[in-house]
C-alpha positions as CSV (number, residue, x, y, z in Angstrom):
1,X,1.1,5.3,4.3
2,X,4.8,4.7,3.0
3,X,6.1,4.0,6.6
4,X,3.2,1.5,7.0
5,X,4.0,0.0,3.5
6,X,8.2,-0.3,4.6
7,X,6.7,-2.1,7.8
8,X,4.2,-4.3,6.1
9,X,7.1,-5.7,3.5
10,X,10.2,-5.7,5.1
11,X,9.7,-8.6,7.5
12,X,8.6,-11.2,4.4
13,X,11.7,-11.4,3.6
14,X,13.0,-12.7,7.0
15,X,14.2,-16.6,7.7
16,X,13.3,-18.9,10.3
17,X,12.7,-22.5,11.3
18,X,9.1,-21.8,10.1
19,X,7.3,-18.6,9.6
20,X,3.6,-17.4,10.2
21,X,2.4,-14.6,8.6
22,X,5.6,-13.8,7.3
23,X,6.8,-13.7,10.4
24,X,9.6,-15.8,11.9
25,X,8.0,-18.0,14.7
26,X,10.1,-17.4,18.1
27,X,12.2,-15.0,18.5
28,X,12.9,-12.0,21.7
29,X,10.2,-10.8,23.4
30,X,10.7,-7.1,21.6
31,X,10.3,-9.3,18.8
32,X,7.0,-10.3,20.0
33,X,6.0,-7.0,21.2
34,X,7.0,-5.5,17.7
35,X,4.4,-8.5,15.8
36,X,1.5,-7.5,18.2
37,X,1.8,-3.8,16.9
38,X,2.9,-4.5,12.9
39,X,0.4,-7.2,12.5
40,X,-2.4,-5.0,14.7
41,X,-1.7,-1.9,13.3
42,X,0.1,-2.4,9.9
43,X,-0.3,-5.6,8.1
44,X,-3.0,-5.7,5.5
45,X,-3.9,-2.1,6.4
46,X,-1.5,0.1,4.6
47,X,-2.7,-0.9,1.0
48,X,-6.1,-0.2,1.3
49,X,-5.0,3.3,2.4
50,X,-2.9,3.6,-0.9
51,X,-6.0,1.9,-2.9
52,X,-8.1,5.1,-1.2
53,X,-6.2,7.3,-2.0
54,X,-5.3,6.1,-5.5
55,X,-8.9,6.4,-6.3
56,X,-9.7,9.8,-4.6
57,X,-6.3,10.9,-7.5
58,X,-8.4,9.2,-10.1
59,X,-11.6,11.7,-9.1
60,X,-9.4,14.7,-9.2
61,X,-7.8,14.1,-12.7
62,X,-11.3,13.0,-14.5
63,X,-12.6,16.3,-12.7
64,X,-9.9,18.5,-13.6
65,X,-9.7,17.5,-16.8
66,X,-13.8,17.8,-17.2
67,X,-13.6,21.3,-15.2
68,X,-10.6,22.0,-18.3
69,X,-13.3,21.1,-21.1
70,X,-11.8,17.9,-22.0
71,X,-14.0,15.1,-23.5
72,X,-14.8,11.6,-21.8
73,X,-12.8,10.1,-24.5
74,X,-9.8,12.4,-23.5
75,X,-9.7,12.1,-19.9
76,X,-9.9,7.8,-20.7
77,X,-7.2,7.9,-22.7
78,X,-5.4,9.8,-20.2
79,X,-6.1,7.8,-17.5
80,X,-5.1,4.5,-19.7
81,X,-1.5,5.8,-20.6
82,X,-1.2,6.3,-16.7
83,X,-2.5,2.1,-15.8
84,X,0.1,1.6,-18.9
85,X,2.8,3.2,-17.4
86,X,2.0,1.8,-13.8
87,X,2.4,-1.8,-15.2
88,X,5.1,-1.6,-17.2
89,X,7.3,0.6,-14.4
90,X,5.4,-2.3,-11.8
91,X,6.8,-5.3,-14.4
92,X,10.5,-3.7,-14.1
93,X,10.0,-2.9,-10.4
94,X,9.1,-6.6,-9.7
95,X,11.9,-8.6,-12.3
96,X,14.6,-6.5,-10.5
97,X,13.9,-5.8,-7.0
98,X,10.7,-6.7,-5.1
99,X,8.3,-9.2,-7.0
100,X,5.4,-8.3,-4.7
101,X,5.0,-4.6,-5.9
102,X,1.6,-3.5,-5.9
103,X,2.2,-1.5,-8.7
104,X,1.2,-2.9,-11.6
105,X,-1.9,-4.3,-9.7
106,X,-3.3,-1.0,-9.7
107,X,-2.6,0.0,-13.2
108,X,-5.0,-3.1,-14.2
109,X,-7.2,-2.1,-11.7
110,X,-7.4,1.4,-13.4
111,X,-7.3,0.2,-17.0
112,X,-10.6,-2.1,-15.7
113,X,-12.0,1.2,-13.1
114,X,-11.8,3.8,-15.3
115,X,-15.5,2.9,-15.9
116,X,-16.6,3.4,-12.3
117,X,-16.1,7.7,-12.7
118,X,-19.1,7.4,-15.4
119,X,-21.0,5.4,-12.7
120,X,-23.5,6.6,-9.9
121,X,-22.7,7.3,-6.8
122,X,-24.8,4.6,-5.8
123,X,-23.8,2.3,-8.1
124,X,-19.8,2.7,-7.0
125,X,-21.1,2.2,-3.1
126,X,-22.8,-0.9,-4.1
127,X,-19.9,-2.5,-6.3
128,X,-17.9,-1.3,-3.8
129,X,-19.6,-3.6,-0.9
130,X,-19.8,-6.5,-3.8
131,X,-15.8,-6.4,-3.1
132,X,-15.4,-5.9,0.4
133,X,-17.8,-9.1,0.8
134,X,-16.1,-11.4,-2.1
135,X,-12.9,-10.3,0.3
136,X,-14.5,-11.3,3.5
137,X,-15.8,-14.9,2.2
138,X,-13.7,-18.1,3.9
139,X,-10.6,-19.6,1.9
140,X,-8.5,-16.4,2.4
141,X,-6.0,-16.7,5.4
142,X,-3.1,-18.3,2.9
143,X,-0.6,-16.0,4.5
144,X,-1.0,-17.8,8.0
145,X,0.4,-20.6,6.8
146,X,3.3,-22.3,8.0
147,X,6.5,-22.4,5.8
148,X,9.5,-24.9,6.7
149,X,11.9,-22.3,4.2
150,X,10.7,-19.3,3.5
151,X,10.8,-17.0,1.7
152,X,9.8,-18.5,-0.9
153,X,12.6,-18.0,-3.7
154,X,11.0,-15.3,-6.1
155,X,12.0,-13.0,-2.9
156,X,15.2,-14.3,-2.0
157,X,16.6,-15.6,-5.8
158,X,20.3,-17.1,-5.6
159,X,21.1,-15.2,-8.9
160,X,19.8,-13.0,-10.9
161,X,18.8,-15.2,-13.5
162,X,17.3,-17.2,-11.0
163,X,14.7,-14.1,-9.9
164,X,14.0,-13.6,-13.4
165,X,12.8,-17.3,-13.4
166,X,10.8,-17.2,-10.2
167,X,9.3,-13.9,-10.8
168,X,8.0,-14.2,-14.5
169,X,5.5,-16.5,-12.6
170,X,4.5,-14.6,-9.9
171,X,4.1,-11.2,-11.6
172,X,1.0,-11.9,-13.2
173,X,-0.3,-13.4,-10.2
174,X,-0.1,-10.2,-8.1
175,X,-1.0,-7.9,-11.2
176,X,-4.1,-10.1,-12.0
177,X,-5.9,-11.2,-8.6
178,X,-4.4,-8.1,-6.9
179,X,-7.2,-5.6,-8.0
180,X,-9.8,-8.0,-6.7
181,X,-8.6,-7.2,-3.5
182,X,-7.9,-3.0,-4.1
183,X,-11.4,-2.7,-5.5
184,X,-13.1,-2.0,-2.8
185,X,-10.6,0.7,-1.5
186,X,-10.2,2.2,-4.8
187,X,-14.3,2.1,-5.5
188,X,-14.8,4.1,-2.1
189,X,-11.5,6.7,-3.0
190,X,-13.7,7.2,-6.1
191,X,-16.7,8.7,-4.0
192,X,-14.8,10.6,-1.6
193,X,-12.7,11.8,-4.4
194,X,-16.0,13.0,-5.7
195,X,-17.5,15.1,-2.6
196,X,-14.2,16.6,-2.1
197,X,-14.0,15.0,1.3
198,X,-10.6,15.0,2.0
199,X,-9.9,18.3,0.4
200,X,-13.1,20.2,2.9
201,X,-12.6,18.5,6.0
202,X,-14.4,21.2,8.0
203,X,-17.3,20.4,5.8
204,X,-17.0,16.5,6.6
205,X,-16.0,16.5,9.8
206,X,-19.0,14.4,12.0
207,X,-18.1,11.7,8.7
208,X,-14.5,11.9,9.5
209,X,-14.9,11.5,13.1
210,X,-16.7,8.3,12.6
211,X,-14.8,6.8,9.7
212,X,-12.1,7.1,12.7
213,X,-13.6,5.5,15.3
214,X,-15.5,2.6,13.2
215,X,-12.6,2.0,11.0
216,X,-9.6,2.2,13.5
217,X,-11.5,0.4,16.4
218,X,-13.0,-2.4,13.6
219,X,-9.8,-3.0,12.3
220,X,-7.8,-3.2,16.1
221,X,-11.2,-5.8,16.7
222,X,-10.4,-7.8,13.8
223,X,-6.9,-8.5,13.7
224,X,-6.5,-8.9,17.1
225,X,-6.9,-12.8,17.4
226,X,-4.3,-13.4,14.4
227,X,-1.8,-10.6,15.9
228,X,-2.3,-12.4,19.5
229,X,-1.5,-15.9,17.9
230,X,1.8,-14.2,15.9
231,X,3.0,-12.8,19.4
232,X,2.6,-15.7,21.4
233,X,0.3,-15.3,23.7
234,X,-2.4,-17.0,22.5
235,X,-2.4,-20.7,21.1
236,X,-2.2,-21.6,17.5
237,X,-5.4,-23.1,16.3
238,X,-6.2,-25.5,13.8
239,X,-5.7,-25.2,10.4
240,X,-9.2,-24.3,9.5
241,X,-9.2,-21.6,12.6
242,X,-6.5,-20.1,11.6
243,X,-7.8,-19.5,7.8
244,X,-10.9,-18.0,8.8
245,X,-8.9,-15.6,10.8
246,X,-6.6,-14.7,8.1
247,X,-10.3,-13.7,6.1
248,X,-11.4,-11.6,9.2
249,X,-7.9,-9.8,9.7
250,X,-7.6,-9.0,5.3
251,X,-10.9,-7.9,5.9
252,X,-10.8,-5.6,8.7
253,X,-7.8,-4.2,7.6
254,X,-9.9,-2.3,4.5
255,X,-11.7,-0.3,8.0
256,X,-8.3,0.1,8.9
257,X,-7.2,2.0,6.0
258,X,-10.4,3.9,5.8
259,X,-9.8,5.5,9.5
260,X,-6.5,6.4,9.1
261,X,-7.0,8.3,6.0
262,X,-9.2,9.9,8.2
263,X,-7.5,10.2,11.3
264,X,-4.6,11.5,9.0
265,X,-7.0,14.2,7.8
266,X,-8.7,15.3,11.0
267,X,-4.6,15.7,12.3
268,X,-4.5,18.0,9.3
269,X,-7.1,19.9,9.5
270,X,-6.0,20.5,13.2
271,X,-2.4,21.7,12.1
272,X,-4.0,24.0,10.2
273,X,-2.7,25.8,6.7
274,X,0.8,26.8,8.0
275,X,2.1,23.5,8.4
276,X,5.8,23.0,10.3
277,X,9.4,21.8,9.0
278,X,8.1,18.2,10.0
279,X,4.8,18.2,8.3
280,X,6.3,19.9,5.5
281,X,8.6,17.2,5.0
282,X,6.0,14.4,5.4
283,X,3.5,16.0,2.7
284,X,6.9,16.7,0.6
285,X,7.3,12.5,0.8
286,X,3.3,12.0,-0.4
287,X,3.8,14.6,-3.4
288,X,6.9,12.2,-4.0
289,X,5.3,9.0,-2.8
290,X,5.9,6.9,-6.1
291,X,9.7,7.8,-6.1
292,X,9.4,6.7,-2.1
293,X,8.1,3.5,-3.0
294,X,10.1,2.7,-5.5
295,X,13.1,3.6,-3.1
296,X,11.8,1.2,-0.4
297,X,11.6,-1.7,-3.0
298,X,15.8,-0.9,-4.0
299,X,16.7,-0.8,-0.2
300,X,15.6,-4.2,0.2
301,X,17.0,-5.3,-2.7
302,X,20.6,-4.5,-1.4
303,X,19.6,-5.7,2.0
304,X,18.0,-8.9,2.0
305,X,19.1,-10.2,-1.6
306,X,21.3,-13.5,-0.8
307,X,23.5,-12.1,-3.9
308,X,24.0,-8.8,-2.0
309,X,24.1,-8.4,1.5
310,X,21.9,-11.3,2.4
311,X,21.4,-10.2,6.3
312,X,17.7,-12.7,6.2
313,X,19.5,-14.4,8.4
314,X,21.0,-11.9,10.7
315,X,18.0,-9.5,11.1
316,X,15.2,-9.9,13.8
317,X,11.6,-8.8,13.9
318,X,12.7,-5.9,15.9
319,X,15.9,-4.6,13.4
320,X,13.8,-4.9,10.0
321,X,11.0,-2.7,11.8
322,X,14.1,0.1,12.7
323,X,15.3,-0.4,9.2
324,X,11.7,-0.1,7.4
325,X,11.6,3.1,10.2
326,X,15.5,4.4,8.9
327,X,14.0,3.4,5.1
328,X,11.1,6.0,5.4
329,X,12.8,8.6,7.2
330,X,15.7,8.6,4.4
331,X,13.1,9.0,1.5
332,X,11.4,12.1,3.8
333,X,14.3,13.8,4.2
334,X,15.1,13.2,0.5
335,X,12.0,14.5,-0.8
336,X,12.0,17.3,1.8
337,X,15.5,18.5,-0.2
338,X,13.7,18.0,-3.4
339,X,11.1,19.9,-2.2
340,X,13.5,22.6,-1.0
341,X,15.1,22.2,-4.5
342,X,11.2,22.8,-6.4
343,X,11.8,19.5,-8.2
344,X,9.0,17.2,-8.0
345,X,11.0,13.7,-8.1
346,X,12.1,11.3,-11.1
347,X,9.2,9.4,-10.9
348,X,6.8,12.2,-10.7
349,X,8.1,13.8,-13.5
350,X,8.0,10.6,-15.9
351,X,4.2,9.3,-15.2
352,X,3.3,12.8,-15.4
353,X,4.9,13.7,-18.8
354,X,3.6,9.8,-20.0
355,X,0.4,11.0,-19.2
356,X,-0.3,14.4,-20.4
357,X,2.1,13.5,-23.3
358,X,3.9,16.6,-22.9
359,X,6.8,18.1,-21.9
360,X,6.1,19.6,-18.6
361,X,8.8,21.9,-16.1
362,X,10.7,20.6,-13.2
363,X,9.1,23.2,-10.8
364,X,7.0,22.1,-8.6
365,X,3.5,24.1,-9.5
């Protein structure tokens, strides 16, 4: 999920005579190559991953804190102080180094959700198909369109004061109308969360196997006539084409997330409870995944930032998708030491003593 997220932002931020899709039009034909896979594969399917598996998380707290004795009113509370903390840490993420964090889009999102645990099953599955159809109606596609200078300069400020002026506007944008869009993702981590799914794979297996297939294959299906166009080899369409292919790539990408979180579990079920050096490294990155993130959002800051290093220009298609690649690895191999070290990770440590309100060891439990 965090190596699809470093892929999915880093090329926004690159320059071009024009861009489409927030990709540079032109370009090597790696460059092309490396767009067929990003925008097949990656774009618009990493978040609704994270939106999964931020509402399977949600499940496990309200049911560890029922299982614990807690109240209703308790575990709300609880789970408020968290969407608090995610929006304020988002707000700080966003005024200083990458305005489109998703961050504080899911605090509101679990401020508003926190509802949904009380809900049926059948009511969350429902609500949750409300969302991925509202997603899937025509007028979506906005990211196909063609820029004469992007970015646009909330990514790329000339000063600091200058991305303080942009962003202020855009924030509340993203943190608003973003949980429109993670409903559906979160909604369905919700259920799963519920049944335990992820947790007893070898009692969900045939449902696995098939959220693999159907979501992976639907999601290739979908995004294929956008990713074609963004490569080259097919055509540009029109205007209105192109927009409703925008809908049916953002849509399909939800499948997307859907089968690799269970492709991702099938592999782990697989590797079986005495997992390698490299698997113990990946997991040690999940456990640490906000402190990842948050990493990611700092790197481009010092790369991209016309202030700082300012290499929009001088990077390709091909070189942001090695450094997104060199981003991830670094934060692996950081929270594999942290791991090593039985600290959980800065970030880690602050939502969770926000949270619980209490002071709570470095060890890693």
């Amino acid at each position: 999920m965090l190596l699809f997220i470093a892929l999915a932002n880093s090329h926004y931020f690159l320059r071009g005579d024009s861009v489409l899709g927030g990709f540079p039009v032109g370009g090597s034909a790696g460059d092309d190559a490396v767009k067929l896979l990003i925008a097949t594969l990656v774009d618009g399917r990493a978040f609704p991953m994270f939106g999964l598996l931020f509402g399977y998380g949600v499940a496990q707290i309200a049911r560890r804190q029922a299982e614990a004795g807690s109240s209703w009113r308790s575990t709300r509370w609880l789970l408020w102080r968290r969407s608090f903390f995610l929006v304020v840490l988002g707000f700080v993420d966003a005024m200083l180094f990458y305005v489109g964090d998703i961050l504080a889009a899911y605090g509101v999102l679990l401020f508003v959700g926190v509802r949904a645990l009380r809900w049926k099953d059948r009511t969350v599955l429902v609500v949750a198909l409300l969302f991925f159809a509202l997603n899937a109606l025509p007028g979506g596609g906005d990211s196909l369109a063609t820029s004469a200078e992007p970015p646009d300069p909330s990514m790329l400020p000339r000063d600091l004061f200058a991305a303080f002026e942009a962003r202020i506007v855009v924030y509340p944008i993203i943190a608003l109308l973003g949980p429109l869009g993670f409903a559906c993702p979160f909604l369905m981590g919700v259920w799963a969360g519920r049944r335990r799914i992820l947790e007893q794979p070898d009692k969900n297996v045939t449902l696995l196997k098939w959220t693999a297939i159907l979501g992976i294959g639907g999601t290739i299906a979908g995004a294929l006539p956008v990713s074609l166009v963004l490569a080259g080899i097919t055509a540009k369409p029109n205007a209105d084409t192109l927009n409703e292919l925008g809908v049916l790539h953002d849509a399909s990408g939800v499948l997307g997330g859907f089968g690799y979180a269970a492709v991702i579990v099938l592999i782990a079920l697989r590797l079986g409870r005495e997992p390698g050096p490299i698997t113990r490294a990946v997991s040690a990155g999940g456990q640490r995944s906000l402190t990842c993130y948050l990493i990611q959002s700092v790197m481009w800051t010092l790369v991209f930032t016309p202030y700082l290093t300012d290499l929009s220009d001088e990077l390709t298609v091909t070189t942001t998708a090695v450094l997104a690649l060199a981003t991830w690895l670094f934060t692996v191999f950081l929270a594999a030491w942290m791991d090593r070290s039985s600290y959980r990770g800065p970030f880690e440590l602050l939502i969770r003593r926000f949270t619980y309100k209490a002071s709570t060891s470095s060890t890693v439990a």
